[in-house]
FIDRENKE-785748 format. One record per residue: residue number from 1; x, y, z of N, C-alpha, C in turn. Coordinates in steps of 0.001 Angstrom, whole numbers. Example, Ala and Ser with C-alpha at 12.3 -4.5 7.8 and 13.67 -1.06 7.14 Angstrom:
seq / n.east / n.north / n.up / ca.east / ca.north / ca.up / c.east / c.north / c.up
1 / 13190 / -5690 / 7800 / 12300 / -4500 / 7800 / 13200 / -3300 / 7800
2 / 12850 / -2250 / 7080 / 13670 / -1060 / 7140 / 12900 / 30 / 7870
***
This chain:
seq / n.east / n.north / n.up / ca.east / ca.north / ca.up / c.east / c.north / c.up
1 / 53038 / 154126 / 185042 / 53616 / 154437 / 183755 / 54967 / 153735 / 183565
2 / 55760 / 153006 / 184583 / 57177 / 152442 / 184196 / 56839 / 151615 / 183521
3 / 55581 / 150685 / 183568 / 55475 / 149375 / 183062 / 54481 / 149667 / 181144
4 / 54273 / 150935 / 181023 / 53637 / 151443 / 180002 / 54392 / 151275 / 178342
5 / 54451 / 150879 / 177536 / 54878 / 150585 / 176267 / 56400 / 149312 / 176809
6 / 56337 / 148889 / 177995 / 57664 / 148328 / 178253 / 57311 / 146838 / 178752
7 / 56115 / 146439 / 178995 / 56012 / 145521 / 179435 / 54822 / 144764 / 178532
8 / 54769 / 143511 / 177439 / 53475 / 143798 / 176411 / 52230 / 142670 / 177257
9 / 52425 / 142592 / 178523 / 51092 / 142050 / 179592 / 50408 / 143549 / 179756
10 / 51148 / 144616 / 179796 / 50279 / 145735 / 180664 / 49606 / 146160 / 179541
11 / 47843 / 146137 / 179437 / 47191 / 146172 / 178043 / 45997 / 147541 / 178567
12 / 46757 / 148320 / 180161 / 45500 / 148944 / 180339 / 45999 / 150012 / 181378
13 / 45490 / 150888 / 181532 / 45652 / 152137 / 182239 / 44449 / 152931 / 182894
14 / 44708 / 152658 / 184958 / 43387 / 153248 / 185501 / 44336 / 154706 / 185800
15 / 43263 / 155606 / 185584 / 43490 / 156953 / 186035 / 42545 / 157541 / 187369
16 / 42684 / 157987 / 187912 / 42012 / 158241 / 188968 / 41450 / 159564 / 189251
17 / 40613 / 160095 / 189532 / 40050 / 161242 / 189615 / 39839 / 162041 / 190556
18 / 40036 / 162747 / 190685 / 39074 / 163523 / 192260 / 37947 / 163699 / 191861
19 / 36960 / 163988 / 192837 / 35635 / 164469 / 192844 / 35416 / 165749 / 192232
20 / 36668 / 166626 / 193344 / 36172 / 167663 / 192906 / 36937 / 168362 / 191782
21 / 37159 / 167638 / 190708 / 37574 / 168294 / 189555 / 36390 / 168398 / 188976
22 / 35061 / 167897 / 189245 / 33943 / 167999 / 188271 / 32665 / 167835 / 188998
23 / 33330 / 168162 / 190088 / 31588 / 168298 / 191310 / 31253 / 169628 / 191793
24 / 30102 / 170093 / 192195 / 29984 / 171569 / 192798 / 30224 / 170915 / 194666
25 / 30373 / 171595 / 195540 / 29850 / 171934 / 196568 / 28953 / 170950 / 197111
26 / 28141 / 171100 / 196250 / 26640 / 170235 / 196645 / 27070 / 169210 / 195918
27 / 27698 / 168680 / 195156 / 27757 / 167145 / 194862 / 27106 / 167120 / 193394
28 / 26810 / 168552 / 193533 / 25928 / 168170 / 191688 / 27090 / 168247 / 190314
29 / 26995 / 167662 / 189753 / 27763 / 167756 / 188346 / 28277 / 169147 / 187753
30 / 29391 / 170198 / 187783 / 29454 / 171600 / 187385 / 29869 / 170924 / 185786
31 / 28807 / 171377 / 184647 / 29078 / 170392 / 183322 / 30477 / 171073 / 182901
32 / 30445 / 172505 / 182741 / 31673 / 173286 / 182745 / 32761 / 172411 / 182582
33 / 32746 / 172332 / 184240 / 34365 / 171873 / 184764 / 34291 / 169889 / 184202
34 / 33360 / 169519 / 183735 / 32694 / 167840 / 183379 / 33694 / 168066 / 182061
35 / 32821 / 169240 / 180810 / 33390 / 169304 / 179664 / 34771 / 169286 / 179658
36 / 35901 / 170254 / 180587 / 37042 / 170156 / 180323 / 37628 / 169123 / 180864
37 / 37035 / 168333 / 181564 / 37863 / 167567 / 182150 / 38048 / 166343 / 181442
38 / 36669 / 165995 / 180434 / 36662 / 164993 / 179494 / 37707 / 165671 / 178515
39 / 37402 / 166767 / 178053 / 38521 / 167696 / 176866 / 40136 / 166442 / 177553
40 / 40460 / 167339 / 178476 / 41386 / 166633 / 179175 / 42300 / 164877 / 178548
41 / 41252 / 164664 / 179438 / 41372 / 163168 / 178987 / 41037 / 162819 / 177715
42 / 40446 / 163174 / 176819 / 40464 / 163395 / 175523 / 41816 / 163053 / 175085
43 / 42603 / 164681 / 175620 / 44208 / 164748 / 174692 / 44720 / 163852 / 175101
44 / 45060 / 163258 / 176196 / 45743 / 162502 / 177154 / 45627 / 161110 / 176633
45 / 44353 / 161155 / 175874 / 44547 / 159055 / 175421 / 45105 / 159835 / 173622
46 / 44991 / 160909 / 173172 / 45390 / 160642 / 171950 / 47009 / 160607 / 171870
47 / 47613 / 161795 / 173072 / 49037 / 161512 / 173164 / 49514 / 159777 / 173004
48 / 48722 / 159127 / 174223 / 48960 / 157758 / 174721 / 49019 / 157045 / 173158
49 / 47798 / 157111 / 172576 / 47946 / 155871 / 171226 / 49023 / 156586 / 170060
50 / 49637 / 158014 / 169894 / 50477 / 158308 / 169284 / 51869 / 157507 / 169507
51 / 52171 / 157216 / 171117 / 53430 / 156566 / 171315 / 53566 / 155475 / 171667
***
């Protein structure tokens, strides 16, 4: 983020995830915890293109 609205080469932003913000146990998809986590990142790019 230092180089974010300050530098006009930086045209991109990786975010990184854990697994288990949206995995069960077993590795299967909990959609639940899938839905909020997209919700999530949702707000997070609309903040981003507001500023």
């Amino acid at each position: 983020m230092k180089h974010y609205q300050k530098d006009r080469h930086v045209q991109s932003l990786m975010i990184e995830i854990n697994r288990w913000l949206y995995l069960r146990e077993d590795y299967s998809v909990d959609s639940e915890k899938l839905k909020a986590l997209i919700e999530l990142l949702r707000r997070v790019g609309e903040v981003l293109e507001k500023n």
